[in-house]
N, C-alpha and C positions, 0 to 999 in steps of 0.2 A: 504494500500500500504506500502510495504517492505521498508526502509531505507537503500542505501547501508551503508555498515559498512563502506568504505574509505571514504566518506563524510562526515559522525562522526568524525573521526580521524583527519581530515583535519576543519575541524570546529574548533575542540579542539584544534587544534594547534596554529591555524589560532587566537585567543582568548587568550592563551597562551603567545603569541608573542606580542600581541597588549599590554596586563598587563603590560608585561615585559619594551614596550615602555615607556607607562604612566609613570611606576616607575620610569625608567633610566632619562627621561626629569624630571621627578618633583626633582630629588636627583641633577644631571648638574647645572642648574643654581645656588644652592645653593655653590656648590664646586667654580665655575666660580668665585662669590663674594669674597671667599675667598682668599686675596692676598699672593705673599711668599715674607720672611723675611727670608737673606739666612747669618750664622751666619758662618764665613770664620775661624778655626781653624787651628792651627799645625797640626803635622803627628798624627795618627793611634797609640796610644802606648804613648802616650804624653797629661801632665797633660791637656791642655787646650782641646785637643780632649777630653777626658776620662769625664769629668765634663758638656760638650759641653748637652749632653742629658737631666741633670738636668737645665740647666738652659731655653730649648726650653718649657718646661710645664710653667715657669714661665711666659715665653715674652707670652706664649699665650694666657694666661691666661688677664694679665694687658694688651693686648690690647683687649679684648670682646669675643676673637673665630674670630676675622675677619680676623688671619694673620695665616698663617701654616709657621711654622720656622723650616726650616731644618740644618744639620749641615756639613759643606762642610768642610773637609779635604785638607790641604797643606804643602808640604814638610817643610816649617817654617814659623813663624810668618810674617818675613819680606815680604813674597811673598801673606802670606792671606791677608795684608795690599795692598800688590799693587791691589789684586782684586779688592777688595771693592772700591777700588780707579779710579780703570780702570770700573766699571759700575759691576761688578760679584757678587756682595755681596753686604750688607747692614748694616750686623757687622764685626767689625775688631779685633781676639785676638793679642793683645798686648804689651808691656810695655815701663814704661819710656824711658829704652835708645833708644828703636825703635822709638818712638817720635822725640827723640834727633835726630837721625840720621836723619828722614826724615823730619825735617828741616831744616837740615844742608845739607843736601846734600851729605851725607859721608856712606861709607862704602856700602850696599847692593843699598842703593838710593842713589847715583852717577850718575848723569844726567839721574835721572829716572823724568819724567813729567807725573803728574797723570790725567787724562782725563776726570775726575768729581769731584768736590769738593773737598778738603782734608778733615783726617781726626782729629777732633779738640778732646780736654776733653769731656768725657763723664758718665763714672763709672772705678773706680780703685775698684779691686775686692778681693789681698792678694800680700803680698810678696814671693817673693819666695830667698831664700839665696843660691849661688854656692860655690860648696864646693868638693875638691878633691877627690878621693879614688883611693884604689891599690888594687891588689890580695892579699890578707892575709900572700902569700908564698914571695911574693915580697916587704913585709913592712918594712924589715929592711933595704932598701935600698933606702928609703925614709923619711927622715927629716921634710924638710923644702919643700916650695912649687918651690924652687930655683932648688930641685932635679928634675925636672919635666922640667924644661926649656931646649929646643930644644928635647927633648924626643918623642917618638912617645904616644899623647895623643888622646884620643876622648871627645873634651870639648862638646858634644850632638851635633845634627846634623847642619852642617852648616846653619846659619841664624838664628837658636833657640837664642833666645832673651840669655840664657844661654852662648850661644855659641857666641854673641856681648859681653857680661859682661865680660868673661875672656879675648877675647880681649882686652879688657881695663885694664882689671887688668893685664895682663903682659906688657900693654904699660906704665903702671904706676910702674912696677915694675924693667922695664928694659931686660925681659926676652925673649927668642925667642920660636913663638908661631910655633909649628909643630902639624898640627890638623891631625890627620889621619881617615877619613869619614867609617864609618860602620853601617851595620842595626842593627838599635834599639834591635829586638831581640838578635842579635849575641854578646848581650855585654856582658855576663858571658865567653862565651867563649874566644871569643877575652880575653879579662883579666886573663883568664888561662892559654893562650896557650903561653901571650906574644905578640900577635898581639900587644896591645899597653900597656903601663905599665901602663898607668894610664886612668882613665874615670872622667869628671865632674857627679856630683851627686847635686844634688839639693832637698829641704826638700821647702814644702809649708807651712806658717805662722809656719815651725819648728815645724809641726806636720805630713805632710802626702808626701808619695811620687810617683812619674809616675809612671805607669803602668808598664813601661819597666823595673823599677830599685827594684817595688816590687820582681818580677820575679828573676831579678841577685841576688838579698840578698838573696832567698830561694836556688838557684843552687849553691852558693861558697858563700866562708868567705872573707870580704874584711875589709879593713881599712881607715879608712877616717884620710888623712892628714893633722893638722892645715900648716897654717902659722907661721913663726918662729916670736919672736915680733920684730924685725927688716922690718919685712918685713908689719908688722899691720903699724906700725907706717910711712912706706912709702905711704901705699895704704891711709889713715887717712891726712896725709900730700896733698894726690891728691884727696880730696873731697871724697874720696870712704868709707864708713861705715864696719865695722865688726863687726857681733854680734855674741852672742853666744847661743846655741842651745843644749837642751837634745836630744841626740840621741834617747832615748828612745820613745820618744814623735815619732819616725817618723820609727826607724829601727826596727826590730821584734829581731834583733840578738846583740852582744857586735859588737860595730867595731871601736875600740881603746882608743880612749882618752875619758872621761868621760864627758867632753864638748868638743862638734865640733864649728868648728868656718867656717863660710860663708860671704859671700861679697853681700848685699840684691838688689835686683830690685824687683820694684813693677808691678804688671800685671794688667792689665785692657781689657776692651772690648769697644772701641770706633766707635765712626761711624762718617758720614759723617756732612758737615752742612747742607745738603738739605732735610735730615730730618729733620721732624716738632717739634716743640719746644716741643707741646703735647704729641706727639709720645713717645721721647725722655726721658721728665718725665714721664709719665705710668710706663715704663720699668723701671727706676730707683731707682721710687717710691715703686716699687711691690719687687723688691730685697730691698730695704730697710724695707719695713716690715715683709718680710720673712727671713730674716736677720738669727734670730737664730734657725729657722729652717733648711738651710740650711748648718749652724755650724754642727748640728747633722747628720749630712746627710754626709758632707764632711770637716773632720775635718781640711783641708786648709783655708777653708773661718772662720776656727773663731778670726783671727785680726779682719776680718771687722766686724762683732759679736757686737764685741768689739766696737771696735770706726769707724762704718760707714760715719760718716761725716768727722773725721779727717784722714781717708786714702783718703777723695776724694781730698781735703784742701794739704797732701802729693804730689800726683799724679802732680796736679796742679804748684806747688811748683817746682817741678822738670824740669818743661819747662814752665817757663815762659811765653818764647814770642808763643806759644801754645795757642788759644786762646780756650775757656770755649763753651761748646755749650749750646745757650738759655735755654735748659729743665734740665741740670743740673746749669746754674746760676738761673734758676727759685726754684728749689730746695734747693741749699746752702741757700736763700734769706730767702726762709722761716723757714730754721733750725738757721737763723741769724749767718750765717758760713761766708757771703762774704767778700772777704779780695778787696778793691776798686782797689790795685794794678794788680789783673785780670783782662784778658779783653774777652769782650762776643761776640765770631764769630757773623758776617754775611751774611747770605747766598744771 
């Protein structure tokens, strides 16, 4: 007796489809197990985004494969902080002054109330230094950083931890702060056409630069403005540091003076306290001994290269009443970093 041929077909499909089951349930649960770990970044075009990828293989790594870390883009740091804070996230990029601010309550967190934990110390990961520049065509029409006051500037996007620093540095200087808001990419232009005379520029551990500012130094010629030393020595006078910086080390092209000078914040990636102390150190743990790999990799992170435990001992430093989260006091402890006048959150 004959077979029809559509009951073959249908058999085989029929078989086909069930395979197909088995596999799909046996791969499901395994994904299921795996939880997410959602790491809250600046904008698209901005160093903490642009780095944001090399450091998800890390966290996924020090935690076993049980976490998928993906990386969530925000218009600035200040508001990737409110996520993480508001339940969105589970890393916060950041720095000192944003610390400062949101615990004071000032500037972007102004009777902002965070709806899960704050967030406390955790890893400090480089400095980064602000630092002026102009169109090339426009240089000699600019001195001192005094020439810039009420001017139409782009100190990087409102909220960018950059763009709190200069706020401070013209509150400290006396200067009136005119931000003029532009897209990242449009900054060569703007700066040729005039749109604004001047842009903040920033250099990581005075070696490497955003995404957005690679881009402008390849399209036009600029010049990075010091500080006149009248004006060091006021911003020095108001707690604020200046260092000094080869250009070389960060710009592909000449852009003026032979040493640049910048006004430094530290950046970090902090989280909440209701993560686990364990958690906490893994992560910490796994970037600290991948440390000078990571140097190689991206040549911002080699401060911390360098001295991994005295940038976190900095970080710390910087906001005191800031409290330390267990897995990194469980860390300092054992690198015997702990300074007693810290104090270790409790969730």
């Amino acid at each position: 007796m004959l077979r029809k041929p559509g009951l073959n077909y249908a058999l085989m499909a029929s078989t086909a489809a069930l395979t197909g089951l088995f596999a799909l349930s046996a791969v499901q649960p395994a994904e299921a197990q795996r939880k997410s770990i959602r790491l809250a970044t600046s904008a698209v075009g901005s160093y903490g985004y642009a780095i944001g990828a090399t450091m998800t293989k890390i966290i996924e790594d020090a935690l076993g494969g049980e976490y998928a870390v993906t990386v969530q883009p925000y218009t600035s740091p200040t508001v990737a902080m409110k996520a993480v804070m508001d339940g969105n996230g589970e890393i916060a990029y950041t720095a000192d002054i944003g610390m400062t601010e949101f615990h004071t309550s000032t500037s972007g967190f102004k009777g902002y109330k965070p709806k899960m934990p704050p967030l406390v110390h955790t890893w400090y990961a480089y400095p980064m230094e602000s630092m002026m520049a102009t169109s090339a065509k426009f240089a000699d029409k600019f001195k001192c950083w005094k020439d810039f006051s009420g001017q139409p500037v782009f100190y990087t996007n409102a909220g960018f931890m950059n763009w709190l620093n200069w706020r401070r540095i013209y509150d400290a200087l006396g200067y009136k702060f005119n931000h003029v808001q532009i897209d990242l990419n449009s900054n060569a232009d703007a700066m040729q056409r005039g749109t604004v005379v001047g842009s903040a520029t920033y250099t990581t551990s005075g070696r490497d630069l955003a995404a957005y500012w690679k881009e402008t130094e390849i399209r036009t010629d600029i010049r990075v403005v010091n500080p006149c030393p009248d004006e060091i020595a006021k911003l020095k006078a108001a707690g604020l540091a200046v260092v000094d910086v080869d250009p070389k080390g960060a710009f592909t092209k000449p852009v003026g003076p032979s040493t640049i000078q910048g006004v430094p914040i530290l950046f970090g990636y902090n989280v909440r306290l209701d993560m686990s102390e364990d958690m906490a150190y893994r992560i910490l743990n796994a970037f600290y001994k991948g440390k000078d790999e990571l140097a190689k990799q991206t040549p911002g992170f080699s401060a911390m290269a360098k001295d991994f435990v005295g940038m976190q001992a900095q970080g710390i430093n910087a906001n005191l009443e800031v409290p330390v989260h267990p897995g990194l006091d469980r860390f300092l402890k054992e690198h015997k970093a702990w300074n007693d006048k810290w104090k270790v959150g409790k969730s």
